[in-house]
N, C-alpha and C positions, 0 to 999 in steps of 0.2 A: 504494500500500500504506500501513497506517497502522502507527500502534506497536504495534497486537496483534499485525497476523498478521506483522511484522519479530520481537516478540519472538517468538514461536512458531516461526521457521524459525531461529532464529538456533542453537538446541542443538540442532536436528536436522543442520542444516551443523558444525558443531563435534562433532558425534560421528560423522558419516561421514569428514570427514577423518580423526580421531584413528584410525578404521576402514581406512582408503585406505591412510594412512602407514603403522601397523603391519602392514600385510599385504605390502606394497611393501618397506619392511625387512627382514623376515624372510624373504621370500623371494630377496630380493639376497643378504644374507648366507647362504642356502643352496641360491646358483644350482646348483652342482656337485652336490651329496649331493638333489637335488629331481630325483624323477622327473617328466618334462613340464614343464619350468619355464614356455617360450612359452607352453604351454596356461592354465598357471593364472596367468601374467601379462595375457592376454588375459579370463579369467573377472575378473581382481580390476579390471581396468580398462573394462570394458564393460557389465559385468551390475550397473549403478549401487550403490545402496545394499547390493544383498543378494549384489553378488560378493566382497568384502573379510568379509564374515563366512563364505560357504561355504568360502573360502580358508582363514577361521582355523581351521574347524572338521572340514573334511576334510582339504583338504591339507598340515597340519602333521602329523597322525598317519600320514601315510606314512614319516617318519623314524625314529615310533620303535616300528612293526614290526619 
């Protein structure tokens, strides 16, 4: 690989984690009050890039139904 395509992956990695981690804390911290929490810990940790955003975007608004 050269220095383009390292810069070019390097904020793509750097905004999935930021994406991982935030999804992975918020649902730790509302293992109890989260319906299906194994389901959508398995969706944030499997379904690569685009699990940690479906989490953020559906399964946080289960709570505040």
């Amino acid at each position: 690989m050269d220095r383009t395509q390292i810069a070019l992956i390097i904020p793509v990695i750097i905004l999935y984690l930021a994406l991982f981690l935030t999804a992975i804390i918020d649902l730790a911290r509302n293992w109890q009050t989260r319906k299906n929490p194994i389901i959508w810990l398995l969706v944030i940790i499997f379904i690569n890039i685009f699990g940690p955003v479906i989490y953020l975007i559906f399964g946080r608004k289960e709570d505040e139904l």
